[in-house]
C-alpha positions in Angstrom: -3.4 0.2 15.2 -5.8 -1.9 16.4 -9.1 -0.4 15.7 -10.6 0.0 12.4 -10.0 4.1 10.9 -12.6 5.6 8.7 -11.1 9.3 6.7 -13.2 10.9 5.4 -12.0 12.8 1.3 -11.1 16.4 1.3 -9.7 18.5 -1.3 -6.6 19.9 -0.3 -3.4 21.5 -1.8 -2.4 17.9 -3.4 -4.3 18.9 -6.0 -1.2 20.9 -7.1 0.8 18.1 -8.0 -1.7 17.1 -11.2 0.8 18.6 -13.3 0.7 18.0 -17.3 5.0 17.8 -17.0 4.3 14.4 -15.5 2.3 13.2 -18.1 4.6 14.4 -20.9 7.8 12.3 -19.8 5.4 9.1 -19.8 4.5 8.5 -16.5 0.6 8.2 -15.7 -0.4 7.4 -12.0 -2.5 8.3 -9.4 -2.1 10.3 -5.7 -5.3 10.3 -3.3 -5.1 11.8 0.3 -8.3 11.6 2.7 -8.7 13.1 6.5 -10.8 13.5 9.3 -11.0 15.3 12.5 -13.2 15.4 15.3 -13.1 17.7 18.5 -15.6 18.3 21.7 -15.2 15.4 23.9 -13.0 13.7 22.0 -10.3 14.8 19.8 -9.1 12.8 16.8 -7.2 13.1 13.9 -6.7 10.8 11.1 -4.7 11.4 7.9 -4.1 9.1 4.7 -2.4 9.3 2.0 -0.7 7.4 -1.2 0.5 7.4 -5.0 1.4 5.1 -7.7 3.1 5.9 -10.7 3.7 3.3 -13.8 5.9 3.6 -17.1 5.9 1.1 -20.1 8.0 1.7 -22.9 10.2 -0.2 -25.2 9.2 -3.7 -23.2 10.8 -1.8 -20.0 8.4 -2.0 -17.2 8.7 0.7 -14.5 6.8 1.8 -11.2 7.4 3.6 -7.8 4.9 4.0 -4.8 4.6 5.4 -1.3 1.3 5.3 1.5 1.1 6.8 4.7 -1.1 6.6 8.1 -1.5 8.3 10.7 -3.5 8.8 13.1 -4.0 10.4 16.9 -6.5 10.1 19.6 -6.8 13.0 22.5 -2.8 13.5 21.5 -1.9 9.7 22.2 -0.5 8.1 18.5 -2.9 5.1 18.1 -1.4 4.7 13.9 1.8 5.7 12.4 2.6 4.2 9.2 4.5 4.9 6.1 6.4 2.5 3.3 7.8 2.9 -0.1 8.6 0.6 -3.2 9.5 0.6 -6.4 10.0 -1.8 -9.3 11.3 -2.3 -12.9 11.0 -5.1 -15.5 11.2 -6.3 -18.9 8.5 -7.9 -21.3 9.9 -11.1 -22.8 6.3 -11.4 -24.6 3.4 -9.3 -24.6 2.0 -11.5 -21.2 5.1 -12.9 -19.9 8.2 -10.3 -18.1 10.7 -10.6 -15.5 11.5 -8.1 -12.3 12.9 -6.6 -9.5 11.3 -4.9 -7.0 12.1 -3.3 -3.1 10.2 -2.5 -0.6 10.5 -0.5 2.5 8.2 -0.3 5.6 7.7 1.7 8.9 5.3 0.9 10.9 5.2 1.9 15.2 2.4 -0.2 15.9 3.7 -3.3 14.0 5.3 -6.8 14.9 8.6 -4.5 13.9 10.0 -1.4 13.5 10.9 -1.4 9.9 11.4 -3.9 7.2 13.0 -4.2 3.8 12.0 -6.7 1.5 13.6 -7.1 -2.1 13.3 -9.7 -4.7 12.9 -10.8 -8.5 10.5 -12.8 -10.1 8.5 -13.4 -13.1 4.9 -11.9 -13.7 2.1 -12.8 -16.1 -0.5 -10.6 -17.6 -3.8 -13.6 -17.4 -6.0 -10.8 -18.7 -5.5 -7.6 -20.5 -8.4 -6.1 -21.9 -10.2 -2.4 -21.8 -12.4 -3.9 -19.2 -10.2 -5.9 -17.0 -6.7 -6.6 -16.4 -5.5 -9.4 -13.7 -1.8 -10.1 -13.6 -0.4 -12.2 -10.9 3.9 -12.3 -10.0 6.1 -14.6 -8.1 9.6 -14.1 -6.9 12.3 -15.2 -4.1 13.7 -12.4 -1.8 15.6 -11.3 1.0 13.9 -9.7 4.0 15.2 -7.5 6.6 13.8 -6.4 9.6 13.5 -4.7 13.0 11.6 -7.1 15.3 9.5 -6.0 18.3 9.7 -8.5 21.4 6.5 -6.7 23.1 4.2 -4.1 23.3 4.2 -2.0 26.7 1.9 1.0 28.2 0.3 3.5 26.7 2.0 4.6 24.8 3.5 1.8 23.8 7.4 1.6 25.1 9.0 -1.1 22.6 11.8 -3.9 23.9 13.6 -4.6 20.3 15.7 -7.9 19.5 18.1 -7.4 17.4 18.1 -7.1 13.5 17.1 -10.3 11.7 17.2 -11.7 7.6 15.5 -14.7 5.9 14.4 -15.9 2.8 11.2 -14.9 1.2 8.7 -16.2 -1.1 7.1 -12.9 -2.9 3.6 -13.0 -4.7 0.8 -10.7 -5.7 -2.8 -10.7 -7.8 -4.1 -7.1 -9.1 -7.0 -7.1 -10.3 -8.6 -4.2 -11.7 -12.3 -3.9 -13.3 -14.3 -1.8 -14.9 -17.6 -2.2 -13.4 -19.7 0.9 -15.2 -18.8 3.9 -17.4 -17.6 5.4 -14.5 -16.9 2.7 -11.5 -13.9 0.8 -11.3 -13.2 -2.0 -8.9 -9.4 -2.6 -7.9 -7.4 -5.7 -5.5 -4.6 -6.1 -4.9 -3.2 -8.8 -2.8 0.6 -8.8 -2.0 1.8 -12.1 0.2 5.4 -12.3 1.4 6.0 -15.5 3.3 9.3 -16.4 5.2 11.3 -18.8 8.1 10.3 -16.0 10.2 6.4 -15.1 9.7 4.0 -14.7 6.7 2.9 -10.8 6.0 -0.3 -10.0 3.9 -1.9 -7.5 2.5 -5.0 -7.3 0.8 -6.4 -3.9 -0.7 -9.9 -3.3 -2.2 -11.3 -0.4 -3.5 -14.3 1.3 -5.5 -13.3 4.4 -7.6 -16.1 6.5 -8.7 -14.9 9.2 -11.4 -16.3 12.6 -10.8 -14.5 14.1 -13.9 -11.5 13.0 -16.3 -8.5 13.7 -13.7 -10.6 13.0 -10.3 -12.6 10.3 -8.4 -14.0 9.5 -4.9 -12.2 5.9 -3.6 -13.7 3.9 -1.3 -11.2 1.5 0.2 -10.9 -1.4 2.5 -7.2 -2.7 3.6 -6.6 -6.1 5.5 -2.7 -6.6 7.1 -2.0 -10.0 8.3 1.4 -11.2 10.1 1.3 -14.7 11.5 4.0 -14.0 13.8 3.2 -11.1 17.0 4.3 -10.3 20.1 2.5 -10.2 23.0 -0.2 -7.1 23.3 -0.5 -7.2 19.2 -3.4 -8.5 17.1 -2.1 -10.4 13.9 -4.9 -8.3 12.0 -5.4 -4.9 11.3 -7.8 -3.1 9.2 -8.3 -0.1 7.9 -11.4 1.6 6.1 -10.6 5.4 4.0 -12.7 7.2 1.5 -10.3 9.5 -0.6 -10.1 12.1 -3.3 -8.3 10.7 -6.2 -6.1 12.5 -8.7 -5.2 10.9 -12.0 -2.1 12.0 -13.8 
């Protein structure tokens, strides 16, 4: 994945999932899905998609999460990405709480085949207010991975060392702000740095709410590993504009 995707939002079935039963057992969250195709002279197809889901109760703190990419040119793969995480902690103050958290990835068109990264840490709410919340956490961790020794053809045939662990140094920043009555501006920057490389991940994005359960998302992702073989860039990026259903 080399080349920057643009999907553009459609409504689709995942609208079914705004369920009420969610709500009620005290989750609230979002999903948002967006995808485009093109055909003629060139056929295309690029699909996105992703949810969050947060619980707070009694000082417990509790959150899962999934994304995936994908995407195909004239029937060649050119993105194929999906990950999952989740996390749980406890407020020791009404700022200050400790965690866990784990994280898997998959990517085909990555340094490696799949990693798992989980860790603890402590996390601090800097703001909290109905306009803007920024919270930052840091953590140690344990990383596992599948690395790729080089990229080769089209499509890409992968030579694979074997599996590797190190030591990690976890941190993130979300930032989320409420720009007007109806715009919200969100970041999130996760960091996850290591004896073996440095992976980061910055995602930006403009919500614009149409109604109380949905909003059009315009988002702009930045992946960074230090740490490639040969026929990777350390950089990808990514571009999507997505429906977005609130729960």
């Amino acid at each position: 994945m080399r080349t920057q995707l643009i999907a553009a939002s459609v409504a689709t079935g995942l609208l079914v999932l705004a369920s009420p039963s969610i709500s009620a057992k005290g989750w609230n969250g979002t999903a948002e899905f967006g995808l485009a195709i093109a055909s003629g002279n060139a056929d295309s197809e690029t699909i996105n998609g992703k949810f969050a889901f947060k619980r707070e109760e009694n000082r417990w703190l509790y959150e899962v999460n999934a994304a995936a990419l994908r995407a195909k040119a004239d029937d060649d793969l050119s993105a194929n990405r999906y990950e999952m995480g989740a996390k749980f902690g406890y407020l020791f103050t009404e700022r200050l709480y400790g965690f866990g958290s784990l994280r898997y990835e998959n990517d085909d068109f990555a340094s490696y085949d799949w990693q798992t990264v989980a860790s603890v840490g402590a996390g601090y709410r800097f703001i909290d207010n109905e306009a803007t919340t920024l919270v930052a956490e840091v953590g140690p961790g344990i990383r596992r991975w599948q690395p790729v020794a080089e990229f080769r053809g089209t499509p890409p045939v992968l030579t694979r060392f074997g599996k590797e662990n190190d030591a990690v140094v976890r941190g993130t920043v979300d930032l989320k702000h409420q720009l007007t009555a109806n715009t919200t501006l969100t970041n999130l920057l996760l960091a996850e740095s290591g004896g073996g490389s440095t992976f980061l991940q910055n995602d930006l994005g403009v919500a614009v709410q149409m109604s109380e359960r949905f909003a059009l998302k315009a988002g702009y992702q930045v992946r960074h590993t230090t740490e490639v073989p040969v026929g990777l860039e350390k950089t990808d990026q990514l571009f999507t504009t997505n429906l977005v259903v609130a729960f």
